[in-house]
C-alpha positions as CSV (number, residue, x, y, z in Angstrom):
1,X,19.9,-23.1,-30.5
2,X,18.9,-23.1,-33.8
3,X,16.9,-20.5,-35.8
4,X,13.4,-22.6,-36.6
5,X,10.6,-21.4,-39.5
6,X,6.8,-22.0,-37.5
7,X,4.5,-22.4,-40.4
8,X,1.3,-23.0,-37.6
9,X,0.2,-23.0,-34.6
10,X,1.1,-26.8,-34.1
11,X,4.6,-26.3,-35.2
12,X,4.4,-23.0,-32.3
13,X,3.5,-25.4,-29.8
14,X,6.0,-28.2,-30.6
15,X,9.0,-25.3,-30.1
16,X,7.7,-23.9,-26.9
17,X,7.8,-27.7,-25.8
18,X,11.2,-28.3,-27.2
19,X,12.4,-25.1,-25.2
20,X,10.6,-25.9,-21.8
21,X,12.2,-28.9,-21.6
22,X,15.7,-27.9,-22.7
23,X,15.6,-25.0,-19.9
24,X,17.3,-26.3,-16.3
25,X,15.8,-26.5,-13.6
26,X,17.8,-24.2,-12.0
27,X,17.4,-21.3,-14.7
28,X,13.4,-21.6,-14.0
29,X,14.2,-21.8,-10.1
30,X,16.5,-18.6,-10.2
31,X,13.7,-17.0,-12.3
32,X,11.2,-17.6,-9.3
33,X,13.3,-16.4,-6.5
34,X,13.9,-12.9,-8.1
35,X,10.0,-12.3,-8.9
36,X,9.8,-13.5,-5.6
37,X,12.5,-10.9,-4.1
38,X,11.1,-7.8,-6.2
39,X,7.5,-9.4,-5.1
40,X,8.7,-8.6,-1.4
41,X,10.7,-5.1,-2.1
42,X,7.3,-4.0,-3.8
43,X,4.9,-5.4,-0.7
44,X,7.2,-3.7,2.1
45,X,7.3,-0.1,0.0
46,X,3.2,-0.2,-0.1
47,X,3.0,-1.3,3.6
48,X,5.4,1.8,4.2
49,X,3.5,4.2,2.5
50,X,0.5,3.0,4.0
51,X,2.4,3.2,7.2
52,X,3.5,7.1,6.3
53,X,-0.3,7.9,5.2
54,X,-1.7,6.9,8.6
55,X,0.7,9.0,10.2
56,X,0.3,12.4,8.0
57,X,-3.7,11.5,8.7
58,X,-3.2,11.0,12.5
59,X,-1.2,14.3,12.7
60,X,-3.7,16.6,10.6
61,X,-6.3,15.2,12.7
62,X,-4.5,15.9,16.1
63,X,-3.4,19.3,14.8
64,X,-7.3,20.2,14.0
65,X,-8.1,19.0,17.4
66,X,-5.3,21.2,19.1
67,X,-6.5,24.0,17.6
68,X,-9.9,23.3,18.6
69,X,-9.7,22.9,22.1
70,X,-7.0,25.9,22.0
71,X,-10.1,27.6,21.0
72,X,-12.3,26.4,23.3
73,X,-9.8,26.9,26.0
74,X,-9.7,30.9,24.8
75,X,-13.4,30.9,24.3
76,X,-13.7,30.2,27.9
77,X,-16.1,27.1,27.3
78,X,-16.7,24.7,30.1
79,X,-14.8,21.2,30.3
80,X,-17.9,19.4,29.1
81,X,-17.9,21.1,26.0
82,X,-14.0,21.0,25.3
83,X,-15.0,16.8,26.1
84,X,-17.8,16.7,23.8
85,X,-15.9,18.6,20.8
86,X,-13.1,15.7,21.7
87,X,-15.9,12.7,21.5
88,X,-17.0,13.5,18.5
89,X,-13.5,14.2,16.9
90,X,-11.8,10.6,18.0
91,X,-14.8,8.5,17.4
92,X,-17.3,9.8,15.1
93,X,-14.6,11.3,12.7
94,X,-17.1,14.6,12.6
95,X,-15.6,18.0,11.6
96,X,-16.2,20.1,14.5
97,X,-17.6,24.2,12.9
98,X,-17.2,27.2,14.4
């Protein structure tokens, strides 16, 4: 390849044309795959830390409702209210105070 002087924007155009077509097709397909391959490594580390996040949530959430019904359980209150305090937890998504 030679060294070319681009004195415009026509003469710009003209060389990217003259180097499209001189690339192989296989250079431009090889090109594709890897973007393609770090395109899937990137995608499967975001769904994993999605993944992870769930679970940390799950398990704080699970942890605040032992600890609630451990409570309840020492505070003597009745199953119904042990249920509702679990109701409100798992489907409302409510912070249960003391």
């Amino acid at each position: 390849m030679t060294e070319t002087v681009i004195n415009g924007v026509d003469k710009l155009k003209q060389c990217l044309v003259d180097v499209w077509h001189s690339l192989q097709q296989s250079v431009i397909d090889e090109a594709i795959n890897k973007y393609r391959e770090q395109l899937t490594v990137c995608i499967r580390a975001e769904l994993q830390m999605n993944v992870l996040n769930t679970c940390f949530e799950l398990v704080k959430r699970l942890k605040k409702l032992l600890a609630m019904l451990t409570l309840c359980i020492l505070q003597k209150r009745s199953f119904i209210a042990n249920f509702a305090i679990f109701m409100v937890l798992k489907f409302a998504k409510l912070r249960y105070a003391y």
